[in-house]
C-alpha angles and dihedrals in degrees: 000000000000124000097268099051078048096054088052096051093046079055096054096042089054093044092058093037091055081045101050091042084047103056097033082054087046091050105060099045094038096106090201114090111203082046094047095051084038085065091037083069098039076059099051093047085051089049092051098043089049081051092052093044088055100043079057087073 
């Protein structure tokens, strides 16, 4: 894999990490129920796709 191809994947992993922190922070201080488990699993789907990210190396 060269540096550049490298550089894409540490983005991506970034990008999903900052999703998945987001949404599990929004979660817990949204007051609406049906929006706060919306975003839980906005957080679950983040979390699957950084692990298979990962798995990919």
């Amino acid at each position: 894999m060269t540096s550049k191809e490298l550089l894409y994947v540490e983005d991506a992993l970034g990008h999903e990490t900052f999703m998945k922190t987001s949404c599990q922070t929004a979660s817990t201080q949204l007051k609406d129920v049906t929006l706060a488990s919306y975003v839980a699993q906005l957080e679950q789907k983040h979390n699957e796709l950084l692990n298979s990210f990962l798995n990919l190396l």
